[in-house]
C-alpha positions in Angstrom: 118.2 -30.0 32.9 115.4 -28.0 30.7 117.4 -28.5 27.8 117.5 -32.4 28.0 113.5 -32.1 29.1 112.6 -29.7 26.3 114.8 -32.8 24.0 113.5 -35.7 25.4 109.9 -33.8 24.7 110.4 -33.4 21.1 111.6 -36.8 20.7 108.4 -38.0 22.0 106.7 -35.1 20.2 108.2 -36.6 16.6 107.5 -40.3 17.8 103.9 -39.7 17.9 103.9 -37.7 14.7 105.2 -40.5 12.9 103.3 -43.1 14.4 99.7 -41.4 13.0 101.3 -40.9 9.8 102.3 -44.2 9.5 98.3 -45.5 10.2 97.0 -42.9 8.2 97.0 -45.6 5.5 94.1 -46.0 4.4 93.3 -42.5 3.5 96.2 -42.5 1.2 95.1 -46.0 -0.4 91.8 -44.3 -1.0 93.8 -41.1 -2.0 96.0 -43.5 -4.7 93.6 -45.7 -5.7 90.8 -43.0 -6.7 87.8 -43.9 -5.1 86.1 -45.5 -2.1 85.2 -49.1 -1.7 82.3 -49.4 0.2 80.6 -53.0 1.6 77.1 -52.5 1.8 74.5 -55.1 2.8 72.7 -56.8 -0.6 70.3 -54.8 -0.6 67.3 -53.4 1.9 65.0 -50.7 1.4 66.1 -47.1 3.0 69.8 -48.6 3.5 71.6 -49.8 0.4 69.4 -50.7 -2.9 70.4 -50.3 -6.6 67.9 -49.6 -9.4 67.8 -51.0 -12.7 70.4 -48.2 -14.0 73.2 -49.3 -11.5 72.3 -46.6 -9.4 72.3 -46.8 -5.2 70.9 -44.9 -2.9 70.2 -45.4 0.8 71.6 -43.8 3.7 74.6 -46.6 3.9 75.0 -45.5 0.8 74.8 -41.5 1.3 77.4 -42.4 4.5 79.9 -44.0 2.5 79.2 -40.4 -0.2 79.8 -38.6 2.4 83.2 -39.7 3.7 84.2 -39.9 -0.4 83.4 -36.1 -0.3 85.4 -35.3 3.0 88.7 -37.2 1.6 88.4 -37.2 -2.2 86.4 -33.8 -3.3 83.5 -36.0 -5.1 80.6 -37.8 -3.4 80.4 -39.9 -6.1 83.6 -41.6 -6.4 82.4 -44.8 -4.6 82.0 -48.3 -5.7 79.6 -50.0 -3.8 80.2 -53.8 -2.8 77.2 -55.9 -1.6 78.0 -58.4 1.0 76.0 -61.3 2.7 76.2 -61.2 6.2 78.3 -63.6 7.0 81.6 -62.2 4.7 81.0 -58.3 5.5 83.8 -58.9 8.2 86.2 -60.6 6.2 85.7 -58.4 3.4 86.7 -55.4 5.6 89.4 -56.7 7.7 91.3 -58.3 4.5 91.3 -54.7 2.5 88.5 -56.0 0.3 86.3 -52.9 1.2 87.9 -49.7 3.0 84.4 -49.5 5.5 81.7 -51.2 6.4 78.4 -48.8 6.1 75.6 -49.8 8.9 75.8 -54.1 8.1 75.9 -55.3 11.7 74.5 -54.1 14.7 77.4 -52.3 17.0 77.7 -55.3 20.0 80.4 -55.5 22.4 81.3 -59.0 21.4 81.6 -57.6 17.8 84.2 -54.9 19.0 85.7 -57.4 21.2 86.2 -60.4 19.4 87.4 -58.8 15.9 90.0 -55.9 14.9 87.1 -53.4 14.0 85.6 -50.4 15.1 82.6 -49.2 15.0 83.1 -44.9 14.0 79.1 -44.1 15.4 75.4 -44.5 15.4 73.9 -43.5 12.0 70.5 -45.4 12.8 69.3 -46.0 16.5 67.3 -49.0 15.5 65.9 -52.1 17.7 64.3 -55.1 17.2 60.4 -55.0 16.1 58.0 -57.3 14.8 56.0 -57.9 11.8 52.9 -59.7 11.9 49.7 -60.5 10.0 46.7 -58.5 10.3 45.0 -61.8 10.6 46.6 -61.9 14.2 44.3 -58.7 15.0 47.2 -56.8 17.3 47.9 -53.4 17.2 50.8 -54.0 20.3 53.2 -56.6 21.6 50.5 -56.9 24.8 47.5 -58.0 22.6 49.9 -60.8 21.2 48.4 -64.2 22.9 49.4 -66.9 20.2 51.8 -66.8 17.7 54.1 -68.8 15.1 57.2 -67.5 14.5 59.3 -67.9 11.2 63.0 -67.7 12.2 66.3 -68.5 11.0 68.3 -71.5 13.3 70.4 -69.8 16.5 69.8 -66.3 15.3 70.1 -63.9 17.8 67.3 -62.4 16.8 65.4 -65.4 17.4 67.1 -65.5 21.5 65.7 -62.0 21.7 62.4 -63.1 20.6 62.2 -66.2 22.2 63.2 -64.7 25.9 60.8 -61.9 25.3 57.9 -64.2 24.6 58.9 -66.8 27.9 59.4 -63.5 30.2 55.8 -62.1 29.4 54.3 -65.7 29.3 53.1 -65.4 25.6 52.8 -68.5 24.1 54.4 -69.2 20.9 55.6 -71.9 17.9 59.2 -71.7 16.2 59.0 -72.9 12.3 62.7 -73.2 11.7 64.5 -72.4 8.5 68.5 -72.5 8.0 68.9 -68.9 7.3 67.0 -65.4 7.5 66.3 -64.7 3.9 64.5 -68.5 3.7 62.5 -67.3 7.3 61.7 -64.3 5.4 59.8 -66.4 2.3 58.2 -68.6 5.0 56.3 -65.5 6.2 55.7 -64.5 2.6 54.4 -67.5 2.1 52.2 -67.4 5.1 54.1 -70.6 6.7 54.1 -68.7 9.7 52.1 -65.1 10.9 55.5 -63.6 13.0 58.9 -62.6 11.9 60.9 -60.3 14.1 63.9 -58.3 12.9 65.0 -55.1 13.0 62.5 -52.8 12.9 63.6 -50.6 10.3 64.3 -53.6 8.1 60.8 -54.7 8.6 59.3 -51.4 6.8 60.8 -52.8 3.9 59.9 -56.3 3.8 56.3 -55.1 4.4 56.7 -53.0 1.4 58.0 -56.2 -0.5 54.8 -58.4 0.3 52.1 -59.0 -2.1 49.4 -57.4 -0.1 51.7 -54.8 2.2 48.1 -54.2 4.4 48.0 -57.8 5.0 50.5 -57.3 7.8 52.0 -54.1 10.4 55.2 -53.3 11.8 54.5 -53.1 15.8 55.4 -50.0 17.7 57.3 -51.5 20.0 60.7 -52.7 20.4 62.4 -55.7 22.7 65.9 -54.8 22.0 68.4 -52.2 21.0 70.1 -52.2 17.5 72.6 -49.5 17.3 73.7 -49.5 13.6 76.7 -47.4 12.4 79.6 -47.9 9.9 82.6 -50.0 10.7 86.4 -49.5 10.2 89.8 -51.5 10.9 91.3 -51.1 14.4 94.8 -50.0 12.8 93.9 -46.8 11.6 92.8 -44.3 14.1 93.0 -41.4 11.1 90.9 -43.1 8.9 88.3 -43.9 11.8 88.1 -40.5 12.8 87.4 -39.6 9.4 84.4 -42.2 9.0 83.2 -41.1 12.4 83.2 -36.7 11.7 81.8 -37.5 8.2 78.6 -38.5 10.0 79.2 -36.1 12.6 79.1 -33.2 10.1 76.2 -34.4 8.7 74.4 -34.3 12.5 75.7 -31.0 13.2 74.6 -29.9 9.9 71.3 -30.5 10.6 71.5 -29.5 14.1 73.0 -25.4 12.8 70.4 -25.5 10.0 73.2 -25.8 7.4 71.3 -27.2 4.4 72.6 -28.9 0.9 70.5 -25.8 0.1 71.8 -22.7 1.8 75.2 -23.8 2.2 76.6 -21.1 0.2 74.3 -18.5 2.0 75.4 -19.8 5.6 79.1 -18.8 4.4 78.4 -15.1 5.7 76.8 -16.5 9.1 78.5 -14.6 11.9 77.6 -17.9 14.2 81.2 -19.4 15.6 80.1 -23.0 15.4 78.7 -22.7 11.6 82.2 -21.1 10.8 83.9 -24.0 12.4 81.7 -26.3 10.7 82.2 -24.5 7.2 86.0 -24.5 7.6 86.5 -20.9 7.9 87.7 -20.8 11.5 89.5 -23.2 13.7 91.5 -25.9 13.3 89.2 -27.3 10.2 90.5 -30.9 8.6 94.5 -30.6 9.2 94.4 -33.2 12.5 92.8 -35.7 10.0 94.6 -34.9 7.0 91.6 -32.8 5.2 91.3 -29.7 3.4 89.4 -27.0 5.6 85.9 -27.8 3.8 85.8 -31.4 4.2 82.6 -30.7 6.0 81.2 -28.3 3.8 82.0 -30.7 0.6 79.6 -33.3 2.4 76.6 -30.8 3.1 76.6 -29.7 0.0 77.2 -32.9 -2.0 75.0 -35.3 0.4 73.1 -33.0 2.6 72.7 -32.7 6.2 71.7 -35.8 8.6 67.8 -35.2 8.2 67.7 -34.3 4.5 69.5 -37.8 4.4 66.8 -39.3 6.7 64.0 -37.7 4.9 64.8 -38.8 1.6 65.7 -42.3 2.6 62.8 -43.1 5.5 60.9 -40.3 5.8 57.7 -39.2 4.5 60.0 -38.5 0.9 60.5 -42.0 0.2 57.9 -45.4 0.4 59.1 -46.4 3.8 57.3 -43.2 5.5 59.1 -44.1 8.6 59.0 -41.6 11.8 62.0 -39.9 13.1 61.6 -41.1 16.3 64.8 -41.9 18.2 66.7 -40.7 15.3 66.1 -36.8 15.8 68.5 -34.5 17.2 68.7 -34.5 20.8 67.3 -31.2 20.9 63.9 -32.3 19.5 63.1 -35.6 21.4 65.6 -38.2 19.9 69.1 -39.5 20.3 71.1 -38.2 17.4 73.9 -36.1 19.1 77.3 -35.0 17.7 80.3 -33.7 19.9 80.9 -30.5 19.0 83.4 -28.8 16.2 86.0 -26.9 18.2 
């Protein structure tokens, strides 16, 4: 009676085997083909921009660098594929791009309604407003009047709109049929409102003619968890996606810098060694060498060298930590641990 146990066991045992193999693909299309395709959005400051070299930086940018290091060795073996909102989903789930890096805000009726997954939070983010100075507010309480420049049946718009009725603020809609036309109304002072997300805002401020002539408020009237997105059908590759930002968090969080990497290799500290790939079970569950994790810290850099250098006070946007420090210094950022 063991004996047919102990065989029916291994049968099961083998069945599962082969079943993650089998949906490992992707990872071995990436493997093949030589690089990473990466859908980014077309371009906003701190996330995903190109310079006049062909160069892109941006922390969608250093997440899909990150996940190239893990599988392929080399941060940089990525080409980067701007997308328009309303094709970044049909570009992933037709093989067009192998992941999505932080275009759409993680939403249930996202995950519900399409095959994808989304593999984490790499920006706690909500929705903000931008206004003009002319308004003379400081805070979404001294708002009294206000015209607001927004695309048709956005959700941001809903948002806004219930906000503004629920705190008995009154307001104007100037209508435009998409975001990027609601976004020259306000350059063009058609309006003195626009309300996005937040850290999308920075840069549109930054893009204005006079940048003083407006200021992001402080507050924030709805959550906008953003994070990159992968196919349903592959539960290797997502777990890949997912620990390559993971590493990065707990990087930061063991003070394991693109820096002293090579000095943290003697750290007598379990969890760096885990992290490092010198004890434990390292990359074999997901089909990586033992320093997948150490490849990204030392090619990209830990989660707040990332931050600083894309928001932070290293880059134009200046933009405050905030909900995006560690949970161990006031924010949200918080990765399961490597063991």
């Amino acid at each position: 009676m063991m004996m047919k146990n102990n065989s029916v066991l291994m049968v099961l045992l083998a069945t599962l085997v082969l079943a993650g193999t089998a949906q490992a693909y992707t990872r071995a299309e990436v493997v093949q083909r030589g690089f990473l395709r990466c859908g980014v959005s077309a371009g906003f400051p701190g996330f995903s921009s190109v310079d006049a070299h062909g160069r892109w930086a941006g922390l969608d940018v250093d997440i899909c660098r990150a996940v190239a290091a893990a599988t392929l060795g080399n941060a940089d073996k990525v080409e980067y594929l701007p997308l328009a909102d309303n094709e970044s989903f049909t570009a992933l789930l037709s093989g067009e791009v192998d992941i999505l890096s932080r275009h759409s805000t993680w939403s249930f009726a996202r995950e519900s309604s399409l095959a994808v997954h989304f593999a984490g939070i790499s920006y706690f983010d909500g929705q903000g407003l931008l206004v003009s100075k002319k308004l003379k507010a400081d805070s979404l309480s001294e708002l009294s009047k206000v015209q607001v420049c927004s695309p048709v049946d956005s959700r941001f718009a809903a948002n806004l709109l219930d906000y503004f009725e629920r705190n008995k603020i009154d307001y104007r809609i100037v209508s435009y049929d998409s975001l990027d036309l609601a976004l020259e109304g306000f350059k063009g002072e058609a309006c003195d409102t626009i309300s996005m997300q937040q850290s999308l805002l920075y840069g549109l401020r930054l893009g204005l003619a006079e940048p003083d002539s407006a200021v992001v408020l402080p507050e924030v009237i709805a959550k906008e968890p953003l994070g990159p997105v992968v196919r349903q059908d592959d539960h290797i590759w997502a777990n890949i996606v997912k620990w390559s930002l993971y590493a990065m968090v707990n990087g930061e969080e063991l003070g394991v810098t693109s820096a002293n990497i090579e000095e943290m290799k003697s750290s007598n500290i379990l969890a760096v060694k885990r992290l490092l790939g010198l004890q434990g079970a390292a990359g074999k569950g997901i089909g990586l060498p033992d320093d997948w994790a150490a490849r990204i810290i030392r090619q990209v850099g830990n989660y707040g060298e990332v931050f600083e250098r894309n928001f932070g006070s290293g880059s134009p946007l200046k933009i405050e930590r905030g909900l995006n420090n560690l949970w161990n210094n006031g924010g949200l950022q918080y990765a399961p641990p490597l063991q």
